[in-house]
C-alpha positions as a Python dict, from the first residue, in 0.01 Angstrom:
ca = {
    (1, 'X'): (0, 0, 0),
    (2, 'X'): (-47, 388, 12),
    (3, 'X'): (-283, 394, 302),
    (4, 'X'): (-106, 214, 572),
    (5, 'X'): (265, 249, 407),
    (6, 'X'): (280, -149, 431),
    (7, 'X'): (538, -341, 159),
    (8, 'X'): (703, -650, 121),
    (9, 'X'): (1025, -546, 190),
    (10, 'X'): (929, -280, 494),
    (11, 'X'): (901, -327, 907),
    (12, 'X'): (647, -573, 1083),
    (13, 'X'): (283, -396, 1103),
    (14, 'X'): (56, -336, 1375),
    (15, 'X'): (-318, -223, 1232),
    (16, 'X'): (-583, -62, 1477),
    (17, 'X'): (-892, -93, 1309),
    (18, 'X'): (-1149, -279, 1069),
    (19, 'X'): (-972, -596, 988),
    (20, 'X'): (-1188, -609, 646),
    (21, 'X'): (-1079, -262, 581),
    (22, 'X'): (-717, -329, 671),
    (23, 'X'): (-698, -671, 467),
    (24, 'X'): (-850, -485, 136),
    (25, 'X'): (-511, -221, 133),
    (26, 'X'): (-301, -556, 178),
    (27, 'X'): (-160, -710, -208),
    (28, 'X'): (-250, -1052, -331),
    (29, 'X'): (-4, -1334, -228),
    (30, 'X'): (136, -1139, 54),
    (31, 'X'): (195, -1389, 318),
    (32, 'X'): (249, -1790, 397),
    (33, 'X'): (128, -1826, 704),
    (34, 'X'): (-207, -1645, 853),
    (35, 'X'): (-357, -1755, 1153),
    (36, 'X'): (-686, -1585, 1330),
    (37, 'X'): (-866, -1685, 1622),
    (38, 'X'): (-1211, -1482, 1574),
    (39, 'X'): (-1457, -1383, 1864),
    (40, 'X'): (-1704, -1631, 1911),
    (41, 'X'): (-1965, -1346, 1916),
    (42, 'X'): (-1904, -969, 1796),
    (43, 'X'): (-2157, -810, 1980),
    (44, 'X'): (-2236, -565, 1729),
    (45, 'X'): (-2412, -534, 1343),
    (46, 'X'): (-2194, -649, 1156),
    (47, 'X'): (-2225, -526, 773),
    (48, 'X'): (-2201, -784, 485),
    (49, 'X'): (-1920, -673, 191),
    (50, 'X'): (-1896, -864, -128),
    (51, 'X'): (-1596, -982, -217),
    (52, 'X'): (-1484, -1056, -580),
    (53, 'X'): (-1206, -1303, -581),
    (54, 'X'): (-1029, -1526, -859),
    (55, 'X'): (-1060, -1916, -780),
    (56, 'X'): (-787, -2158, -980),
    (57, 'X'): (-917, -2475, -1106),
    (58, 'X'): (-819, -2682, -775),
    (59, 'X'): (-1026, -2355, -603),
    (60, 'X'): (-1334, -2394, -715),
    (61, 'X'): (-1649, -2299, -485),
    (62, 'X'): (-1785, -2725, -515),
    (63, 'X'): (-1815, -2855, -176),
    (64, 'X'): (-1943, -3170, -17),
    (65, 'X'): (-2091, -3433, -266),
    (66, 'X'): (-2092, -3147, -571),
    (67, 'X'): (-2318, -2909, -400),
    (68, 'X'): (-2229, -2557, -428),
    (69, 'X'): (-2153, -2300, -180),
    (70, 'X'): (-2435, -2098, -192),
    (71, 'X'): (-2644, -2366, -108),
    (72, 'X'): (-2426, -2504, 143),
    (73, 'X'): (-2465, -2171, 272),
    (74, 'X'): (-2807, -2142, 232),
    (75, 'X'): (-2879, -2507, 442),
    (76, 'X'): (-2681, -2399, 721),
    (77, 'X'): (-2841, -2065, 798),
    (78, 'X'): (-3228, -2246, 810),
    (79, 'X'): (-3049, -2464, 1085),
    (80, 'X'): (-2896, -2222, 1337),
    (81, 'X'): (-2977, -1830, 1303),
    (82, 'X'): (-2665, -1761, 1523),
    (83, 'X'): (-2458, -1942, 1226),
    (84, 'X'): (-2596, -1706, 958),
    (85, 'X'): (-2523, -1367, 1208),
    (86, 'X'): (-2187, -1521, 1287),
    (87, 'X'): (-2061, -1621, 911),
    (88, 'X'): (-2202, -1325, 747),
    (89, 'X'): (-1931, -1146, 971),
    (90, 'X'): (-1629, -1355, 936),
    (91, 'X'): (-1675, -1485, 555),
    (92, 'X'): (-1564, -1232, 388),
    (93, 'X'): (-1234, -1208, 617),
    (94, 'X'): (-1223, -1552, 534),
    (95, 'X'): (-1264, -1480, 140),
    (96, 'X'): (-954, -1226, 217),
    (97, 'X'): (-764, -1460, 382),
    (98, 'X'): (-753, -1692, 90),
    (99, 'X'): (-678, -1401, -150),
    (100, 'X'): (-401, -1267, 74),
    (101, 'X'): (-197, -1621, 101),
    (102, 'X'): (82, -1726, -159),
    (103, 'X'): (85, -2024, -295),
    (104, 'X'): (301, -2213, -85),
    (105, 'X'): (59, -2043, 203),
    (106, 'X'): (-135, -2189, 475),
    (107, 'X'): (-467, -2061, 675),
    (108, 'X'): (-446, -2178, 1043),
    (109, 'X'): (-839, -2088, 1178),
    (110, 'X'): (-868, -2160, 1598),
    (111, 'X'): (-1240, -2199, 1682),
    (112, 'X'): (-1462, -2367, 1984),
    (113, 'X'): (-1673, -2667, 1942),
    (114, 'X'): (-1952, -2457, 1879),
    (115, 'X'): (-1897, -2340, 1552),
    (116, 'X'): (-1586, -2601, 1421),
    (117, 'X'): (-1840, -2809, 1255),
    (118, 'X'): (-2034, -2596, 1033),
    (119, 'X'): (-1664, -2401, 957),
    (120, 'X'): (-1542, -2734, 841),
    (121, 'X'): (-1795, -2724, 570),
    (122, 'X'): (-1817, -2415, 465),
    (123, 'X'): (-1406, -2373, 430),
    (124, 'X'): (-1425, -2663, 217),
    (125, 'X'): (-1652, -2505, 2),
    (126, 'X'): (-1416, -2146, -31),
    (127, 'X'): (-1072, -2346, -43),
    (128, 'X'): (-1135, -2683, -202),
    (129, 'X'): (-1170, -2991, -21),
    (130, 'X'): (-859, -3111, -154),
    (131, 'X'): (-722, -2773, 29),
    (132, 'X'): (-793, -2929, 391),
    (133, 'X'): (-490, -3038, 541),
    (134, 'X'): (-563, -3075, 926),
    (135, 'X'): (-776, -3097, 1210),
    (136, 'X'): (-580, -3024, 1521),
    (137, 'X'): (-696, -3051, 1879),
    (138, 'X'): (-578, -2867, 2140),
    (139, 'X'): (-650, -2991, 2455),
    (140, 'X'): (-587, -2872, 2810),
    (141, 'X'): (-663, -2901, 3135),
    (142, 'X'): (-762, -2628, 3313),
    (143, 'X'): (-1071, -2407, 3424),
    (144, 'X'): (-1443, -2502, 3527),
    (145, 'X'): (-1581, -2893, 3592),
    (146, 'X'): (-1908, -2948, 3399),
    (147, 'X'): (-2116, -3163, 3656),
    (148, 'X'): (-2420, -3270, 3373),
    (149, 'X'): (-2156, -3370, 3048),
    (150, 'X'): (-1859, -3410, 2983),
    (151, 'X'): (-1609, -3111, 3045),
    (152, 'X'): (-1498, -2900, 2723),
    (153, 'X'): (-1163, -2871, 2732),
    (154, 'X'): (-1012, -2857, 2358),
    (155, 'X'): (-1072, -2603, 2123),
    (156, 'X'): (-1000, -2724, 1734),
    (157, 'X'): (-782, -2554, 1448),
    (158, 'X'): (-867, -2643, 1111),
    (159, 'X'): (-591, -2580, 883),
    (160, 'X'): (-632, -2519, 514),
    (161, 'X'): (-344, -2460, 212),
    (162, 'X'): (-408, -2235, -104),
    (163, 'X'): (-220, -2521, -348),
    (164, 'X'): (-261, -2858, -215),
    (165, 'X'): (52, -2934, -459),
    (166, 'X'): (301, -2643, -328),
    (167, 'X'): (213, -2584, 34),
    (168, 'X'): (529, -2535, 217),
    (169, 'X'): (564, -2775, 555),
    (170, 'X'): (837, -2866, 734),
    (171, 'X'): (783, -3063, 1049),
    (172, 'X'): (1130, -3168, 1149),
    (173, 'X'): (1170, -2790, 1234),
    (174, 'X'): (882, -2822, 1472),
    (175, 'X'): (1010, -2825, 1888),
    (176, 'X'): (987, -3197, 1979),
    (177, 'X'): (768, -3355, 2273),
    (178, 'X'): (823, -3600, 2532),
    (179, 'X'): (682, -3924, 2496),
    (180, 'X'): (380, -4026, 2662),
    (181, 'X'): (527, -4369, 2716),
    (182, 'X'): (920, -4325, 2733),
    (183, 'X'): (961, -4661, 2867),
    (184, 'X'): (841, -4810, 2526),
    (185, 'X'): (1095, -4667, 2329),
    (186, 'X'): (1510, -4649, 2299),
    (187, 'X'): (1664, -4452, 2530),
    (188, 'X'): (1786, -4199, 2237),
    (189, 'X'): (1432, -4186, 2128),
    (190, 'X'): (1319, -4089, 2443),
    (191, 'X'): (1573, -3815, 2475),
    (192, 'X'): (1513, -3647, 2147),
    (193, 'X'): (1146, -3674, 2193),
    (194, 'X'): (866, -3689, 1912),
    (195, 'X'): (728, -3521, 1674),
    (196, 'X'): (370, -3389, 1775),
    (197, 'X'): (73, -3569, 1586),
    (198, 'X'): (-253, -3359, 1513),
    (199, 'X'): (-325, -3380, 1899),
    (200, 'X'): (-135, -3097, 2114),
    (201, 'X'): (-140, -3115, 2481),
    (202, 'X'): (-42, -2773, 2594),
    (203, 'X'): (-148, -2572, 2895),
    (204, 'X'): (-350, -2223, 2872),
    (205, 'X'): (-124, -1943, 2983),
    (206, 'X'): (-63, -1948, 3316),
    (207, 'X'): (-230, -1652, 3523),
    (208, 'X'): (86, -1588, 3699),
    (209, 'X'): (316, -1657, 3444),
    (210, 'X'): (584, -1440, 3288),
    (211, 'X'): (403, -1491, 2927),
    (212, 'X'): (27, -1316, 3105),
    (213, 'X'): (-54, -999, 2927),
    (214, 'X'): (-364, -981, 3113),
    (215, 'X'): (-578, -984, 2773),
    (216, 'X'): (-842, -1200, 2829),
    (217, 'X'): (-796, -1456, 2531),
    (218, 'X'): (-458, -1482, 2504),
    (219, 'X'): (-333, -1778, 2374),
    (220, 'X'): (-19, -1948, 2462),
    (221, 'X'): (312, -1901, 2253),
    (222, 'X'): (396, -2305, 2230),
    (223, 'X'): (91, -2323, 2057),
    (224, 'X'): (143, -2045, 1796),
    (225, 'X'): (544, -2176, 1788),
    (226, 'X'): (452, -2442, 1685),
    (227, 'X'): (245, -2356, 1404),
    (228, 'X'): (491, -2080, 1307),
    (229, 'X'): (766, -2335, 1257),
    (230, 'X'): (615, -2586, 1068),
    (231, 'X'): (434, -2368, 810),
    (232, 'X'): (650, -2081, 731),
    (233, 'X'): (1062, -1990, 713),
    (234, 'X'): (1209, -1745, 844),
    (235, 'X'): (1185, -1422, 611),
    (236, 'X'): (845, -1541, 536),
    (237, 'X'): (519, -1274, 639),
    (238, 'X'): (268, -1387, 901),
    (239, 'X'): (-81, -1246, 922),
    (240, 'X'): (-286, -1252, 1242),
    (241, 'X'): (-634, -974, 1188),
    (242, 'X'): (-791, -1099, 1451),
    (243, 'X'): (-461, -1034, 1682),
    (244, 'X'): (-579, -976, 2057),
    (245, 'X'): (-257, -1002, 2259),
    (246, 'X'): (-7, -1005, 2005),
    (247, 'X'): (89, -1353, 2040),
    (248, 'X'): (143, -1439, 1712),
    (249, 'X'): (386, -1160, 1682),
    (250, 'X'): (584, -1220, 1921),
    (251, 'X'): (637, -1566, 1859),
    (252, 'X'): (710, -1475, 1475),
    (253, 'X'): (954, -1207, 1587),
    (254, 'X'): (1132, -1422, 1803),
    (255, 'X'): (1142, -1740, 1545),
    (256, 'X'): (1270, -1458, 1266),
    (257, 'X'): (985, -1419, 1052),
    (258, 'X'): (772, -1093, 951),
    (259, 'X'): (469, -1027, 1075),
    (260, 'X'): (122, -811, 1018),
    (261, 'X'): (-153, -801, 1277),
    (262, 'X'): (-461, -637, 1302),
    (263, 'X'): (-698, -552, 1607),
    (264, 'X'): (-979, -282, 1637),
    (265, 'X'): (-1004, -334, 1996),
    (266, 'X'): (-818, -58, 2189),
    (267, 'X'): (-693, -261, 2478),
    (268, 'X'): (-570, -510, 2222),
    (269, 'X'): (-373, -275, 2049),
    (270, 'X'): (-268, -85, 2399),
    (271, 'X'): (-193, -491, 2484),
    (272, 'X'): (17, -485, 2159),
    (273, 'X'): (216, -214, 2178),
    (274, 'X'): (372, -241, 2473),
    (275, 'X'): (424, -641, 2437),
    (276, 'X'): (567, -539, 2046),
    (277, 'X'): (686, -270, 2126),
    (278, 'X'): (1024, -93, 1877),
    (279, 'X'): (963, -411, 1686),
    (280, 'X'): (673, -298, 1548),
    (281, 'X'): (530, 6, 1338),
    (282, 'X'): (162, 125, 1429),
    (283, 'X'): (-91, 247, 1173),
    (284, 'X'): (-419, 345, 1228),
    (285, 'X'): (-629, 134, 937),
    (286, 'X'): (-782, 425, 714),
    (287, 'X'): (-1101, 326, 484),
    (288, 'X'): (-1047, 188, 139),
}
């Protein structure tokens, strides 16, 4: 597009700036993979767009037992205020995210427990429930010891497709894992490892690590590698708008794929950039 110079065919993008603003310059059916793990809390007024988009006939906005989305909608904001602030921010990047996949393309969304459950039903309401492929847990091990419950230490992706008949996947391209219980299975078995389930152990990063930016919610790369690998080829364009550290580009840089992301946080982007660095171009995200 015009305003920040992005195409198909040009260099990965780095956008500082309104993600809604950014995504609305981007072209339908740009990408095949787009993954975004949003703030919890924005800490600002967030202001509501409307967003006209084109559903197929597998698309349609019927979610659970035939109700329709606004009213879905509408019973989850009388139960939790803090669900209506937080949605009325990040639907309509959700709304994008759907128009901006191809058809073979898959949304990868990384929330907390304390918003995973009313996500569940409202995605299923903008993609389809036929669209929902996955719930994955990631769990770890690491940080503070809740004395009064029991400790939270997963967060949840839910992963959605645009064409429940197309999608692409490819899990024998995934990195393998050891088994939990070598001693139960054949010794070649054991050396070639397994294929991960919908269950990922995988440490946080390290503070002393080589892989620490020093961004504050930086996710590990085996996490984003793996996604990367099993839902998109190399070639294919990766969108991250809510990008923080850069992981996601790095790891689709380094796995051969093309990548946008988008941050309007200066020390994300100042994170970015020097993590990215002649690998990516910058462009400041200009108003549509």
């Amino acid at each position: 597009m015009d305003d920040l110079g992005w195409t198909p065919t040009g260099p990965n993008l780095l956008v500082e700036g309104n993600n809604l603003d950014a995504l609305a310059q981007l072209p339908d059916a740009s990408f095949r993979l787009i993954y975004i793990d949003p703030p919890f809390n924005t800490g600002r007024t967030q202001k509501r767009h409307t967003i006209s988009t084109t559903r197929s006939a597998t698309g349609t906005r019927v979610g659970f037992k035939g109700q329709t989305y606004e009213t879905i909608k509408g019973l989850l904001y009388s139960y939790d205020d803090d669900f209506a602030d937080y949605w009325d921010f990040l639907e309509p990047r959700l709304e994008e995210a759907w128009r901006l996949l191809d058809d073979r393309g898959t949304l990868y969304l990384h929330l907390d427990y304390r918003e995973v459950h009313y996500a569940k039903v409202v995605l299923d309401a903008l993609f389809g429930r036929a669209n929902f492929l996955n719930e994955i847990i990631w769990a770890y091990d690491y940080g503070a010891r809740a004395t009064r419950r029991w400790p939270a230490k997963h967060d949840t992706i839910l992963v959605y497709v645009k064409n429940p008949a197309t999608y692409f996947f490819d899990n024998e391209s995934v990195d393998r894992e050891p088994y939990m219980a070598p001693g139960l299975v054949t010794a070649e078995k054991a050396a070639r490892g397994k294929l991960p389930t919908d269950v990922w152990w995988h440490t946080i990063v390290s503070p002393t690590g080589k892989e620490k930016t020093g961004y504050a919610t930086q996710k590990p790369e085996g996490v984003l590698r793996r996604i990367v690998q099993a839902s998109s080829q190399p070639g294919d364009w990766v969108l991250d708008f809510f990008a923080g550290s850069g992981t996601t580009g790095a790891v689709a840089a380094a796995l051969g794929r093309r990548f946008v992301v988008v941050d309007e946080n200066p020390d994300a982007v100042a994170v970015m950039r020097a993590r990215l660095g002649e690998i990516v171009r910058y462009a400041p995200a200009a108003s549509p």
